[in-house]
C-alpha positions as CSV (number, residue, x, y, z in Angstrom):
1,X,76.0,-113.6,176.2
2,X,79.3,-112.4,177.3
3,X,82.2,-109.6,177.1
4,X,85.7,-108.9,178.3
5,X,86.3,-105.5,180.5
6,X,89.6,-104.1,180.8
7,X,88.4,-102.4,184.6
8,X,86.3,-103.4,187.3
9,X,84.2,-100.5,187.2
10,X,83.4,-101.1,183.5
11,X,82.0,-104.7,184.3
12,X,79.5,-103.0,187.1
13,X,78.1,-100.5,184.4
14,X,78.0,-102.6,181.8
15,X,76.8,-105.5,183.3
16,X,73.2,-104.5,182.4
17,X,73.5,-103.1,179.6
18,X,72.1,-105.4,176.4
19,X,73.1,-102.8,173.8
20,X,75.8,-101.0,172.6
21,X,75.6,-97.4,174.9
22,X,76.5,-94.4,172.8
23,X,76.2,-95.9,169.5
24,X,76.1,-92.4,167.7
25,X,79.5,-91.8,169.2
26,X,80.2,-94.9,167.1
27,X,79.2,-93.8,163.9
28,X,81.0,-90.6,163.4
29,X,83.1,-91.2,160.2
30,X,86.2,-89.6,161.6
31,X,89.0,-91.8,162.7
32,X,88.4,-90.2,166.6
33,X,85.2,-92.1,166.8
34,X,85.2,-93.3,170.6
35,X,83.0,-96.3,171.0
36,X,82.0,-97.7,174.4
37,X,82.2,-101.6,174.3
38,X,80.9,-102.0,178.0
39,X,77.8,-104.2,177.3
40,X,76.8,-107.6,177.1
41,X,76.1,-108.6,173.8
42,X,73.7,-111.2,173.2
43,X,73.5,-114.4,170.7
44,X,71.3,-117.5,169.8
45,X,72.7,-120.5,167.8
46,X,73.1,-124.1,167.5
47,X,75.9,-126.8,166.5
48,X,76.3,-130.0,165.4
49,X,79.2,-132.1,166.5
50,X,80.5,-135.3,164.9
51,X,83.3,-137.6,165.9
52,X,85.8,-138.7,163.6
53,X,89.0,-140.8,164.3
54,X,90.8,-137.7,163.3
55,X,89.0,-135.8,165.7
56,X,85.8,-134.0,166.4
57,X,84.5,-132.3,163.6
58,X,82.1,-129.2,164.6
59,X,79.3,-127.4,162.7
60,X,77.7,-123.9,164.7
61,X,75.6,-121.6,163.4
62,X,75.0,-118.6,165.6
63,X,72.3,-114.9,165.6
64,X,73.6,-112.4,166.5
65,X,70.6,-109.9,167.9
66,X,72.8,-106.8,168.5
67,X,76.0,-106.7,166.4
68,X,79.0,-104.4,167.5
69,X,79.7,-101.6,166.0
70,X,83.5,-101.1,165.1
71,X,85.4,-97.6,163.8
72,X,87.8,-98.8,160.9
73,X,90.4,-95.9,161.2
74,X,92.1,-97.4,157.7
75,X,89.0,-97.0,155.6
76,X,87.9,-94.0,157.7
77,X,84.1,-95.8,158.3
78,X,82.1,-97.8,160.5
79,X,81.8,-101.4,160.3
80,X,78.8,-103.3,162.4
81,X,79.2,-107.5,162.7
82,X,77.0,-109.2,160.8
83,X,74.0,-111.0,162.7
84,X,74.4,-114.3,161.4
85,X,78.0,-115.9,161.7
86,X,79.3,-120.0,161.2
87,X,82.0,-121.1,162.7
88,X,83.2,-124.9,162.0
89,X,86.5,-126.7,163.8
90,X,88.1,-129.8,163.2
91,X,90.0,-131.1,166.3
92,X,89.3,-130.5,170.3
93,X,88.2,-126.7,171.4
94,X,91.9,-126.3,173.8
């Protein structure tokens, strides 16, 4: 669970939220679709992790339970994340 704000006051209202507020703002097809992204999104998932004398070599698999919605202003459409995602890295995280 997690999100970047870009104010303080947006991390106080969106703090609570689980869910994308104002989603049908989202899915207007026209490229001045304004989508609020104050919200906490929330994700279940687990990883495997191996170590190799290269470095460690990392397997995740993640659910997404309520995908973001995007506006794509070049194909003039909405796009929504998908709800399962893998993600695998060779080498350390930083």
């Amino acid at each position: 669970m997690g999100n970047v704000f870009d104010t303080a006051n947006h991390i106080i209202s969106g703090m609570l939220q689980i869910r994308q507020p104002s989603i049908a703002n989202c899915s207007a097809s026209t490229s001045k679709a304004t989508c609020n992204f104050s919200y906490n999104p929330q994700a279940v998932g687990m990883g495997l992790r191996y170590k190799t004398p290269v470095g460690p070599v990392r397997f995740d698999i993640g659910y997404n339970l309520n995908p973001t919605r995007y506006p794509v202003q070049k194909k003039d459409t909405v796009e929504t994340l998908r709800h399962i995602n893998f993600y695998f890295s060779i080498g350390q995280t930083f």
